[in-house]
Structures are given as structure tokens and as C-alpha cells.
C-alpha positions as CSV (number, residue, x, y, z in Angstrom):
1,X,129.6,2.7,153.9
2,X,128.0,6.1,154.4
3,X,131.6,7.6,153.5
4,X,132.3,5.5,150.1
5,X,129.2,6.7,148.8
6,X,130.3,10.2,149.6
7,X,133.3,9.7,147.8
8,X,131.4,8.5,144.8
9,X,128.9,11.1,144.8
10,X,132.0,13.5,144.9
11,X,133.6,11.6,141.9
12,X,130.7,12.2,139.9
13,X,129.9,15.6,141.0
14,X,133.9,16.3,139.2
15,X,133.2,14.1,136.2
16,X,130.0,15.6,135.7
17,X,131.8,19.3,135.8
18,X,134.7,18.3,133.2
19,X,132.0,17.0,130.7
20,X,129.9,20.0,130.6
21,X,133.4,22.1,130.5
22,X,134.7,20.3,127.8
23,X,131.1,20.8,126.4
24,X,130.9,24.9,126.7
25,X,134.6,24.4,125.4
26,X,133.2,22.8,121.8
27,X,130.3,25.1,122.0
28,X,132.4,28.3,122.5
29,X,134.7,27.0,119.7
30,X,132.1,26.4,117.3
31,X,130.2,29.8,117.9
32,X,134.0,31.3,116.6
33,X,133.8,29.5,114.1
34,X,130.5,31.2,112.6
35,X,132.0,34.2,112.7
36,X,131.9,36.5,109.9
37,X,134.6,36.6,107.1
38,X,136.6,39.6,107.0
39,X,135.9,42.5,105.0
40,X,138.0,42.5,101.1
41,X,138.1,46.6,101.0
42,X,140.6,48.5,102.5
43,X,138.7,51.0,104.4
44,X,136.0,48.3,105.3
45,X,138.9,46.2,106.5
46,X,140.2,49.1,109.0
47,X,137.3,49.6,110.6
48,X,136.8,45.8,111.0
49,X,140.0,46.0,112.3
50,X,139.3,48.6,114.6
51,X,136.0,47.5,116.1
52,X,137.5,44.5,117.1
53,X,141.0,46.0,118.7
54,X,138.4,48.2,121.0
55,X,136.1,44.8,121.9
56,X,139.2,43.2,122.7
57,X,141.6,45.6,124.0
58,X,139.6,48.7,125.3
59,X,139.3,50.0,128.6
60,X,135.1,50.6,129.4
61,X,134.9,53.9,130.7
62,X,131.7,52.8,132.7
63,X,129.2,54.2,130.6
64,X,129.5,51.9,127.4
65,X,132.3,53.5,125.8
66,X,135.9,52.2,125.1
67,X,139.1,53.8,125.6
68,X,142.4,52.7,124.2
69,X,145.6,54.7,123.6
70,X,145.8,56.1,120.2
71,X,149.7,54.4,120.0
72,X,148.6,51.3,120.4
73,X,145.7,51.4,118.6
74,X,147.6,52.6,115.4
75,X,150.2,49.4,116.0
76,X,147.1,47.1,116.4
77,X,145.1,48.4,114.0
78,X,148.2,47.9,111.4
79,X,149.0,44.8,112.1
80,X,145.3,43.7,111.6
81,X,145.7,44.9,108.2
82,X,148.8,43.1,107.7
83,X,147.6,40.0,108.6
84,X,143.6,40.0,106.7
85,X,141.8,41.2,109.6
86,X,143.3,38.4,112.4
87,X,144.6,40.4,115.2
């Protein structure tokens, strides 16, 4: 008997991790979905654009700053602008 019930405390040590994944799952999904809308200017736009290429894409130099090469950057960046601020 002392083994079933470690089984079963096993199954609902799993179960119990799934729901609170799917749970941060909704959470994280509707945190996304407060974000901001995009900027309507141009130049506003580009530096939206940009901010988010370096959060996402940017190597941290240790000290709180981003790097990311300036190619790429320029072909991100563009596309961004293409596409209404959605990288």
C-alpha cells in the first residue's frame, strides 16, 4: 500500500505542475495582450521598431547596454516598418 500512495502522490504532484503551467501560459498571453498599440508616425514608429529589435535581438554587453549589428538591425528595423510595428 505504502507504494500506491506514492504513485498517487506522484500523479498529483505532475497534474498539479501542468495546471499551474497552462495557468502562467494564459497569464503570459494575456499580459501580451495589454501591450501597447503601435505608434501611427513614421519616426515614432522606427524607434518603436527599434527598441523592440534591441529587447529582443540584442546582445547585453554586461553592463545594461545592447549590442546588435548595424546590418541586421537596418533589415529588422525595415521589416518592422513594413509590417506596422510587428517584427
Amino acid at each position: 500500500m505504502g507504494q500506491l500512495g506514492f504513485v498517487r502522490f506522484a500523479i498529483a504532484i505532475v497534474v498539479a505542475g501542468c495546471m499551474m503551467s497552462s495557468a502562467m501560459d494564459a497569464a503570459l498571453a494575456a499580459h501580451k495582450a495589454k501591450a501597447q498599440a503601435n505608434p501611427s508616425s513614421p519616426d515614432a514608429l522606427y524607434l518603436h521598431c527599434r527598441s523592440v529589435i534591441f529587447r529582443k535581438y540584442g546582445r547585453s554587453s554586461g553592463d545594461g547596454r545592447r549590442f546588435i549589428d548595424r546590418t541586421r538591425m537596418v533589415e529588422l528595423a525595415d521589416h518592422c516598418v513594413r509590417n506596422g510595428g510587428r517584427i
